[in-house]
N, C-alpha and C positions, 0 to 999 in steps of 0.2 A: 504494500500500500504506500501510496505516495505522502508524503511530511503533508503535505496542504491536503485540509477537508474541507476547501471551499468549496460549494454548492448552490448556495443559495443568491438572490438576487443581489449584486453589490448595491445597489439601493435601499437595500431593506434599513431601516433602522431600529434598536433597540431603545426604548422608551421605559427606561428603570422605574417609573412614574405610575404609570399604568395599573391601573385596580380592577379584578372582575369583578363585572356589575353582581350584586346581590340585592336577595328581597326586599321590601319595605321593615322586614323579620329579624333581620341582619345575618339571615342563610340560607340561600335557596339553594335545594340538592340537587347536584348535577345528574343522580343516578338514570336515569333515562339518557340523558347524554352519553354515559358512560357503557351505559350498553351498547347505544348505536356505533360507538368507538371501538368496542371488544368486537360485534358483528364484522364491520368493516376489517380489520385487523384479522380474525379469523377466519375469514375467507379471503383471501388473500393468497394467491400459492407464487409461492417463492421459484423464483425460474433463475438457470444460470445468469441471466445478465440483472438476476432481480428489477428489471422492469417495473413486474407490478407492483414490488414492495417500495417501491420509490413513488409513486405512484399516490398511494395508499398514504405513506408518509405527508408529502407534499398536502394533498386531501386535508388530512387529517389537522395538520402548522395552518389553514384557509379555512377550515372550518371553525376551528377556534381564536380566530384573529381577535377577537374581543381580551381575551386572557391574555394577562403578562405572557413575556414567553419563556420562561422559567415554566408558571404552570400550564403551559400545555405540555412540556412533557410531562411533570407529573400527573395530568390528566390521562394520558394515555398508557402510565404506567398502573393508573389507580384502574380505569378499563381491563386492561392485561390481569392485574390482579383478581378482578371481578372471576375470571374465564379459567383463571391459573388453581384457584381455592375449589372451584366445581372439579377440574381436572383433577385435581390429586385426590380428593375427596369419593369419586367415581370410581377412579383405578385401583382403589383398594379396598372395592367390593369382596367381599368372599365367597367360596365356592357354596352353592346352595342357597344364595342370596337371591332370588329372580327377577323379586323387584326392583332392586339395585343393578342386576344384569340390562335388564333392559333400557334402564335409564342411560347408563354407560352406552348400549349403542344408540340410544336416540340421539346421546350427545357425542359420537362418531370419537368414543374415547377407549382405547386399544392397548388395556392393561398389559397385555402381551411384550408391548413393544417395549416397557421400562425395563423389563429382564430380559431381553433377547439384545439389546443393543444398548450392550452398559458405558460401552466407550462412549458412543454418541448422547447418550445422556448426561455421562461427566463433562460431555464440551457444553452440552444444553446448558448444564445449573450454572456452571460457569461465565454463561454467555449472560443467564438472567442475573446473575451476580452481578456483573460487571454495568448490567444496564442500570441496575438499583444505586450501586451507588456513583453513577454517571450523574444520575439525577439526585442525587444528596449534593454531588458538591454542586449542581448548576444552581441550586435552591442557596446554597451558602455563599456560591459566587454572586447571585443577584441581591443578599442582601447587602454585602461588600460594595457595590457599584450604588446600593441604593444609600448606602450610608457617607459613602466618602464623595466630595464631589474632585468628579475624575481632571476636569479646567484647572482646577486649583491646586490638584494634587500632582498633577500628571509629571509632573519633574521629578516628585518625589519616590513615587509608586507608577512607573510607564507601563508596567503588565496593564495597569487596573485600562488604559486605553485600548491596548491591546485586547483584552477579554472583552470589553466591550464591544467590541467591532466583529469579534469571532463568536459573538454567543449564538447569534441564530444557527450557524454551524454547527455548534455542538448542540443544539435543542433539535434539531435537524437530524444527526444520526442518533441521538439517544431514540425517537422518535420510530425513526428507521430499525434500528435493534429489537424495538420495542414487539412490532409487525414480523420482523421473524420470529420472534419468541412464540407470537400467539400464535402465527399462522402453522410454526411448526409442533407446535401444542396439539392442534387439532386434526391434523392430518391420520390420514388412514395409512397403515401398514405397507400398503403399496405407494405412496406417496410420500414416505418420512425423507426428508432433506437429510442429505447424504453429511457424513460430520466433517465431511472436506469443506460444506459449505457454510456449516455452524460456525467450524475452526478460522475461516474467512472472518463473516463476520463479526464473531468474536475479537479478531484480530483488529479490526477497525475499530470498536467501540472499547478497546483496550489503549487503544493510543488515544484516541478521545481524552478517556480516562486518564494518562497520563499526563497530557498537555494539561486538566483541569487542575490535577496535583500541582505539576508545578509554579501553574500560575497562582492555584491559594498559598503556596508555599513562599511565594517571592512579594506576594499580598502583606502576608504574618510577619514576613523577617522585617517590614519597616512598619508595621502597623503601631507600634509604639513612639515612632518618631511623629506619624501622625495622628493620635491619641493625644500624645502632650502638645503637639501643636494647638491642639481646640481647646485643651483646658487653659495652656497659657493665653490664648485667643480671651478667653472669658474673663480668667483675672484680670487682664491690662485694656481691654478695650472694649468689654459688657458690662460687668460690674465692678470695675475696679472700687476697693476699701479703700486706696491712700496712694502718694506717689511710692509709697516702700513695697506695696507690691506690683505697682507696675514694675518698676527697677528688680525687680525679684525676677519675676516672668520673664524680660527681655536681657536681663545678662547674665543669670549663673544656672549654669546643672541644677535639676531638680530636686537630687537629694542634699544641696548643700546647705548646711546648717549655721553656720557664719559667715555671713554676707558680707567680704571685704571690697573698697577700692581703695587705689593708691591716691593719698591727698599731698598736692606738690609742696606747700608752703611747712607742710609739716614729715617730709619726705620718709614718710610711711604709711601702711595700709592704716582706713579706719572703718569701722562697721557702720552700714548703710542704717542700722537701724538709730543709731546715736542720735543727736541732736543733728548731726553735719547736713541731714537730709530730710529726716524728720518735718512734715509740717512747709517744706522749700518747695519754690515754684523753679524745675528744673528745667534748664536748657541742655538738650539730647544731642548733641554732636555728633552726628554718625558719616563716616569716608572712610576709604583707604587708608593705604600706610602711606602711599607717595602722593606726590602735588599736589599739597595742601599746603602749601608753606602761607599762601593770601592767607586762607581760613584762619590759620593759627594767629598769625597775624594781628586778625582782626577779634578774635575771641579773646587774644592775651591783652589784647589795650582795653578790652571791656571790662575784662576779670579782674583787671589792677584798678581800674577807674571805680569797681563796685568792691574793690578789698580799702580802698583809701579812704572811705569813711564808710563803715558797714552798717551804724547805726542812723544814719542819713536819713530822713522821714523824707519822702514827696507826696502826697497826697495818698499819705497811707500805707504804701510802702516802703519799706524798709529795704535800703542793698541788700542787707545780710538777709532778705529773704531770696534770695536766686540762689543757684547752684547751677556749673556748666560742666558735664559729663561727657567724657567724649569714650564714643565707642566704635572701633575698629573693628570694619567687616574683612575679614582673611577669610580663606578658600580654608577647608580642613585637608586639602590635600596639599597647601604651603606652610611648608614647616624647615623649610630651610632655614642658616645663620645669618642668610641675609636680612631675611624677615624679623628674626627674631633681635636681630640690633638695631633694625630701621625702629621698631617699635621702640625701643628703651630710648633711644634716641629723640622721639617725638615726645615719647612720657618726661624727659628731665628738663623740657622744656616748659612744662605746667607747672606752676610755682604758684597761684593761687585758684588752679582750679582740679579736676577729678580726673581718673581715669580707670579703665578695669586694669585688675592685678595682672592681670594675663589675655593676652590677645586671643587666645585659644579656647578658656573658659566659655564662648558665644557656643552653644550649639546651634548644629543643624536645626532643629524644631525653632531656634529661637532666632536665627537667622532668616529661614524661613517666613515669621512671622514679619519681621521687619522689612524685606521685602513685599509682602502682600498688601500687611496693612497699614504700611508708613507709607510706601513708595520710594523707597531707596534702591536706585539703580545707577549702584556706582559713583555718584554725581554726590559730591560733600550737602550735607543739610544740615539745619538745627530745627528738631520737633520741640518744641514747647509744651510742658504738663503743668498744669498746677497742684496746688497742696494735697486736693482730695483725688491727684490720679487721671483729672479730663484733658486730654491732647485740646489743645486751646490753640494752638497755630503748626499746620502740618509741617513748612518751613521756613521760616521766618528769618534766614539767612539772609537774602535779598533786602529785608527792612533792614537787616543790623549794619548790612554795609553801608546803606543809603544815611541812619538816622545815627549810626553807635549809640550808645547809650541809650540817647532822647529816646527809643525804639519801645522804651518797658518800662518806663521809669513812674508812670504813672499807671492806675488802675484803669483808665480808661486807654489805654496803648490799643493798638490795634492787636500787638502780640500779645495781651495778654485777653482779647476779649471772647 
């Protein structure tokens, strides 16, 4: 079988969204449907080029267009099952049973054939194995796509686009498997699908099977990066308590329990929760390590201008109410001596104002977030939060060159409104 199980219309699209309609009830039983689905499905005969069973399948993905399309395969798994529990229940009528014989052939069901053709029935349960939990992880993967959004993630988690675009695909042959399962269920003794042809299909809903593994698998291995990204999402920009948890959210590892930055004038770390931040309306510095020399520049005549008289009132404000933070977006995959001097370098140049302990402390999830929900690309900016944690000017750079100081000095600033 070839890598690629494209089949279906490249048009089609999946619509993660999508809800089947239900009663006014809040359940309308599909069972009548699910008969007409087991009917169709076993009568069905499987031919070398499977023809009809594609056929059948296709049918079946149009008929149910209504249904996510996750559940149409389990629709036509839960059909199969309908047909599957009569079969086995039939074939192990006992001898002297008659009325149970006869049901058996009304229902064209040929106890004979599970003992005479034990090989072909070890590829059978295997095949209907493989179909069940084909459709366990499609169910798993559509909650996955329904949970995460794939736009926003897709840098982070690229399967999760990938799966999307492949999922009719796979609801396609699970669908298809499903149809030889029953069709070969019901067949009579001179009609049993030969186990060359079960071992086939089995073969194709086996690799199904495995592309769904590893795409939940490559799902899970960053699902934590994107988990904390949404609770740091919440702390710093839903309900933020105070600027100490925003500053929590967007600079340090989650499990960290003392929350240091390096304070210049007093040239060593000091914990964020202290007074130094406490209750301060922060200016967020975020760029590079290289060509920034303006920015610094113009942040260091600020930061001296609001250290030379800290107790300074202007219309209510106090200097010594600001704090300017500056935080360094690095690649986690730079970690060269060059980087790591250029930084110490740019830190001993802060003498009255902040900076993280370490360049490297920014995770991904929290990088992440600073691109999304700051708009930081690349391009040096200053966000602005106030006391109680509300981003009050996205960046506010532009004023501070035009105005310095004059920019915040009062309660009614622009930057501060």
């Amino acid at each position: 079988m070839e890598a690629s199980l494209k089949i279906s219309d490249p048009n089609v699209k999946l619509n993660v969204n999508k809800e089947a309609k239900s009663s006014p009830f809040g359940f309308n039983s599909p069972t009548e449907r699910l008969r007409k689905i087991a009917c169709q499905m076993r009568s069905t005969v499987v031919d070398k080029e499977y023809s009809h069973a594609h056929e059948t399948a296709e049918r079946i993905i149009t008929d149910l267009k209504e249904y996510p399309w996750h559940a149409r395969a389990v629709m036509a798994l839960a059909a199969f099952a309908l047909d599957c529990g009569n079969f086995h229940l039939l074939s192990q009528v006992k001898d002297g049973d008659n009325l149970g014989a006869s049901l058996a052939v009304l229902n064209d069901v040929q106890g004979s054939i599970i003992s005479t053709n034990k090989e072909t029935v070890s590829t059978y349960h295997c095949l209907v194995r493989n179909v069940f939990l084909t459709v366990q992880c499609l169910v798993k993967l559509m909650g996955m796509l329904q949970r995460h959004d794939h736009a926003k993630f897709e840098d982070m988690i690229p399967t999760l686009d990938k799966a999307r675009h492949e999922f009719p695909d796979f609801v396609y042959w699970a669908i298809f498997a499903t149809v030889v399962c029953s069709s070969t269920l019901y067949m009579g003794s001179s009609r049993w699908v030969s186990n060359g042809t079960l071992s086939e299909t089995r073969d194709w809903i086996s690799h199904v099977l495995e592309t769904l593994h590893d795409y939940l698998k490559q799902i899970e291995d960053v699902k934590g990066i994107v988990d904390e990204y949404l609770e740091r999402q919440v702390g710093a920009f839903v309900t933020p308590t105070g600027i100490l948890q925003v500053l929590k959210c967007l600079l340090f590892p989650k499990d960290t329990k003392k929350h240091y930055v390096y304070y210049g004038s007093m040239k060593s770390r000091v914990k964020i929760d202290d007074e130094m931040f406490n209750n301060k309306c922060v200016f967020l510095f975020i760029s590079e390590l290289f060509g920034i020399e303006d920015e610094i520049k113009l942040l260091k005549k600020i930061s001296e201008d609001l250290a030379s008289d800290p107790k300074c009132e202007k219309h209510g404000m106090r200097k010594n109410d600001f704090r300017i933070l500056w935080l360094p977006i690095v690649s986690s995959s730079s970690k060269s001596e060059k980087i790591k001097t250029q930084f110490n370098v740019v830190a001993q140049q802060f003498v009255t104002w902040s900076c993280v302990v370490d360049y490297s402390i920014v995770e991904p999830a929290s990088q992440k977030l600073i691109k999304q929900e700051l708009g930081y690309v690349k391009r040096p900016m200053v966000v602005v939060f106030n006391q109680r944690g509300r981003r009050t000017n996205n960046d506010a750079l532009p004023m501070l060159s035009a105005w310095g100081c004059h920019a915040f000095k009062t309660k009614k600033s622009p930057v501060l409104k």
